[in-house]
C-alpha positions in Angstrom: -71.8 -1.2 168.8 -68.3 -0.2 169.6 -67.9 3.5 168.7 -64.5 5.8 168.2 -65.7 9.3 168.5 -63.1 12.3 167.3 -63.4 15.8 165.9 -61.4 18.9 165.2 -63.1 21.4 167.4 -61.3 19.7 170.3 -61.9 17.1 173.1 -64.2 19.4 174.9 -66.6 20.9 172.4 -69.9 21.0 173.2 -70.7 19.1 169.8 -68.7 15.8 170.2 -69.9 15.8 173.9 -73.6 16.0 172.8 -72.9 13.2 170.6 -71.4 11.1 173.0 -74.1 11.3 175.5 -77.1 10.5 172.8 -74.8 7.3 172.2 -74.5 6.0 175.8 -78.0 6.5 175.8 -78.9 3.6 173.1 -76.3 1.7 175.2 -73.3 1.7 173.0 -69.4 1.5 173.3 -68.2 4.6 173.1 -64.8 6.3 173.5 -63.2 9.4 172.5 -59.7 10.7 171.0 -60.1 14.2 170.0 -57.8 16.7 169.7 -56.5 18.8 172.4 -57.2 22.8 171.0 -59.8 23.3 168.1 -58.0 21.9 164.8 -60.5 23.4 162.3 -58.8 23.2 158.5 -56.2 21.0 158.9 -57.8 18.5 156.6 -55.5 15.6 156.7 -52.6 16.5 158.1 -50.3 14.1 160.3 -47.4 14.5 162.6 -44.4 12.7 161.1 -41.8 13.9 163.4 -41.2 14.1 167.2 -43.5 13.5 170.2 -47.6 14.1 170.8 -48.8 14.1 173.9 -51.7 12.2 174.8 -53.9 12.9 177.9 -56.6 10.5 179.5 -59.3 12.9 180.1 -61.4 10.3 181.9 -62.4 7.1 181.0 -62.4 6.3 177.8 -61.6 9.6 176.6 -58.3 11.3 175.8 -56.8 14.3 174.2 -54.4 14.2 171.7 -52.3 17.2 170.9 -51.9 16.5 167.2 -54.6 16.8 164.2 -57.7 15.5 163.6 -56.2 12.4 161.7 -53.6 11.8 164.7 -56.0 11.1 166.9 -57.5 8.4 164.6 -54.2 7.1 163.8 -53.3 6.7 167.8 -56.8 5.3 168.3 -56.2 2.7 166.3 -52.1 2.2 165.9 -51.8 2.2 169.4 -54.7 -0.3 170.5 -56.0 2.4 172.9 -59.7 1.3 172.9 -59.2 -2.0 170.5 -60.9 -2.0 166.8 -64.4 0.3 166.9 -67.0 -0.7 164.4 -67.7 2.4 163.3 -66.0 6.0 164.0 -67.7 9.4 163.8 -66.2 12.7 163.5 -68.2 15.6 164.7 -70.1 16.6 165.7 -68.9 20.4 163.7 -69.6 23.7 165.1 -70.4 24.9 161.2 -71.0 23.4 158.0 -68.7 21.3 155.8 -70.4 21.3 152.7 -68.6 21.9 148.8 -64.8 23.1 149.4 -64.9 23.2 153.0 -64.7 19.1 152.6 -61.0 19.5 151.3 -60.0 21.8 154.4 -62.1 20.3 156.9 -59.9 18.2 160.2 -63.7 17.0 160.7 -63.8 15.2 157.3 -59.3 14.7 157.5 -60.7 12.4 160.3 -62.9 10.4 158.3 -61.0 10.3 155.4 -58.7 8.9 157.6 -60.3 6.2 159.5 -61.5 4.7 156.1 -58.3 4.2 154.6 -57.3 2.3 157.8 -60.1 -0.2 157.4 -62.5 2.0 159.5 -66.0 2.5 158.9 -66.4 6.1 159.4 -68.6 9.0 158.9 -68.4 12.7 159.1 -70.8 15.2 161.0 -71.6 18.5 160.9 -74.0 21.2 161.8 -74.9 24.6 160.6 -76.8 27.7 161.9 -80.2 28.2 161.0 -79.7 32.5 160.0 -76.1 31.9 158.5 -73.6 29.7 157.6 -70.8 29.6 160.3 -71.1 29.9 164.4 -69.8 33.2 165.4 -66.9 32.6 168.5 -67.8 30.4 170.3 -72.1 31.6 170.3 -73.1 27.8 170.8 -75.1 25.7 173.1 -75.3 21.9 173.6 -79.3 21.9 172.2 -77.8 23.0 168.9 -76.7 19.5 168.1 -79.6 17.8 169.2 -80.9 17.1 165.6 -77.4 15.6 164.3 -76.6 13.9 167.2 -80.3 12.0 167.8 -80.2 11.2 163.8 -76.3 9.5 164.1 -78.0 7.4 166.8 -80.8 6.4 164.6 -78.4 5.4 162.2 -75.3 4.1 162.4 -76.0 1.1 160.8 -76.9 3.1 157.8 -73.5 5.1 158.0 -71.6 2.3 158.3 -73.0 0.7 155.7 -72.4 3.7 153.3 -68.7 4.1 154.0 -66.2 1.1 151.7 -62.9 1.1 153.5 -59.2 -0.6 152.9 -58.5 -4.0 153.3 -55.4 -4.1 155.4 -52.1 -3.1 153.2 -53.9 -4.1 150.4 -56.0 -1.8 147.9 -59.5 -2.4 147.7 -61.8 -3.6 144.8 -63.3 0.0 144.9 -62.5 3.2 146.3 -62.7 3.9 149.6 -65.7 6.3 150.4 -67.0 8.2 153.4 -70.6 9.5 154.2 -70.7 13.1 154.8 -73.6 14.2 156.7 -74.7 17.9 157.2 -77.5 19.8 158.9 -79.1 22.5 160.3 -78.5 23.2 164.2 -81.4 22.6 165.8 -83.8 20.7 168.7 -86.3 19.2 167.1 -86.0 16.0 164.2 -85.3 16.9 160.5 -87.4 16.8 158.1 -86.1 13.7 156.6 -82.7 12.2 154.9 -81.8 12.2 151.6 -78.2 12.0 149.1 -77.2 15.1 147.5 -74.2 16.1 145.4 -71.4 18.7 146.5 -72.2 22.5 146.3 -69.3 24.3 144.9 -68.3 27.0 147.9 -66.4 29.7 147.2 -64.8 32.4 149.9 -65.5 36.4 149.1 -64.0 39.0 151.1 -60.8 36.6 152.6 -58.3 39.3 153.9 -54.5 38.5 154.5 -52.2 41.3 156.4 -49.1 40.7 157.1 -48.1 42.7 159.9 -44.4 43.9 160.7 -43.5 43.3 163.6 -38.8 44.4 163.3 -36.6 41.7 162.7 -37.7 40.6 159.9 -40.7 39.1 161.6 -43.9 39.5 160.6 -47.5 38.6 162.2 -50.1 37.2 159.3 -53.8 37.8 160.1 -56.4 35.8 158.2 -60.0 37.1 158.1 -62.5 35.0 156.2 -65.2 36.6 153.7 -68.5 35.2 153.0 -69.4 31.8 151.8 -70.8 31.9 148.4 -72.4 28.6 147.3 -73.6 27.4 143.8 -74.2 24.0 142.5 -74.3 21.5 139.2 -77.6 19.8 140.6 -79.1 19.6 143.8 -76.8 20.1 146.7 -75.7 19.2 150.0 -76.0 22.8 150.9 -79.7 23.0 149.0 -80.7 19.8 151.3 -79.3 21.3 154.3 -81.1 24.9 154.0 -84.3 23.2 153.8 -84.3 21.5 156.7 -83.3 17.7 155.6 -80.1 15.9 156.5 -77.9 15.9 153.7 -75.5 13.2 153.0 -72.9 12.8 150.5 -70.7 10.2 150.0 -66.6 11.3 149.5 -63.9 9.9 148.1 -61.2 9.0 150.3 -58.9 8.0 147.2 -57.3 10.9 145.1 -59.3 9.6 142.1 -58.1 10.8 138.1 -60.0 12.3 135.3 -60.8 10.5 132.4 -57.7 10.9 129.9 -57.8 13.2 127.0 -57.1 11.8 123.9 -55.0 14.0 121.3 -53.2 15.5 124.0 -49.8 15.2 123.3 -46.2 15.5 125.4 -42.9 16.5 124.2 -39.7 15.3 126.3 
């Protein structure tokens, strides 16, 4: 299989790099555009003005100074590798699970390759006696798990994703599989769907610090996650030792309307 690998951690994170390995093992196509410098929570945002610079790394991997979502738009726009059959984003140093979807340049990346006509799935990993990797406190044996059960599966990823069709809008709305799990060696216990957790941030502290001239330096330091759910969850199937997958919404998608509700203009 022809394979498009990207992330938001950067070109050189030990997580994509695991992946990329298990890959070539199986025999597969595989080539890399991932971001130059960690990109964590830019979701889907794009460059739409002035020049990116793009590196070859090696071959068939580069380093593209932009987002998450660049580097898939380059992949593909430009005719870098040609047209992959499936592209995987990750694999995460941490857990994108709930809310962390909507901030996530690992999930940006997928959300992006799918509305271009790409197959693509979303990886992630998360640490066994929390939620989040401290620094950089990560080894390559941490993405074992993920990266072996990706291999075991693409078929079933690609199969689970529904992309565009060119210009034009599909029957249906275009969906990516999110797939979370614990960091770890050995297998998971198994796969299953689950729905979204509802994540919510307690503690986040914002200073702004002045600095004369009107200048000011902002410092962002994030609380604890606090996760609850309507059913069970990706983060329930993840904390038990079972690769969760979800399947998101690329589309923006509306609520049902309210009847009675009425406008005056």
């Amino acid at each position: 299989m022809r394979l498009l690998l990207t992330n938001d951690d950067g070109f050189d994170a030990p997580g994509i790099n695991v992946l990329r390995k298990r890959l070539l093992e199986d025999g597969h196509e595989v080539f890399v555009m991932a971001p130059a410098s960690n990109q964590s929570g830019t979701s889907q945002s794009i460059h739409i003005s002035g020049a990116i610079q793009v590196k070859k790394i090696s071959d068939n991997i580069f380093s593209c100074a932009g987002s998450p979502a660049d580097c898939v738009m380059t992949a593909i726009h430009a005719g870098v590798f040609g047209r992959p059959d499936l592209m995987l984003s990750g694999i995460n140093r941490g857990p994108n699970l709930g809310l962390d979807i909507l901030y996530s340049g690992t999930c940006g990346a997928a959300r992006q390759g799918v509305l271009m006509g790409i197959p693509s799935a979303a990886l992630s990993v998360m640490k066994k006696e929390g939620e989040i990797f401290e620094g950089d406190g990560d080894s390559e044996s941490d993405y074992f798990a993920m990266a072996d059960f990706a291999a075991k599966n693409l078929d079933a990823l690609k199969s689970l994703a529904r992309v565009s069709d060119g210009c034009r809008m599909p029957e249906e709305i275009c969906v990516f599989p999110n797939v979370n799990g614990l960091a770890q060696t050995e297998p998971y216990k198994g796969a299953g769907f689950a729905g979204v957790a509802f994540r919510e941030y307690i503690g986040d502290k914002l200073t702004l610090n002045e600095k004369g001239a009107g200048l000011y330096e902002r410092i962002f330091t994030s609380g604890k996650a606090r996760t609850v759910s309507r059913g069970y969850s990706d983060y329930e199937a993840c904390v038990e030792g079972y690769a969760a997958i979800t399947r998101i919404y690329a589309e923006p998608a509306a609520a049902p309307i309210l009847d009675g509700i009425k406008f005056t203009v």
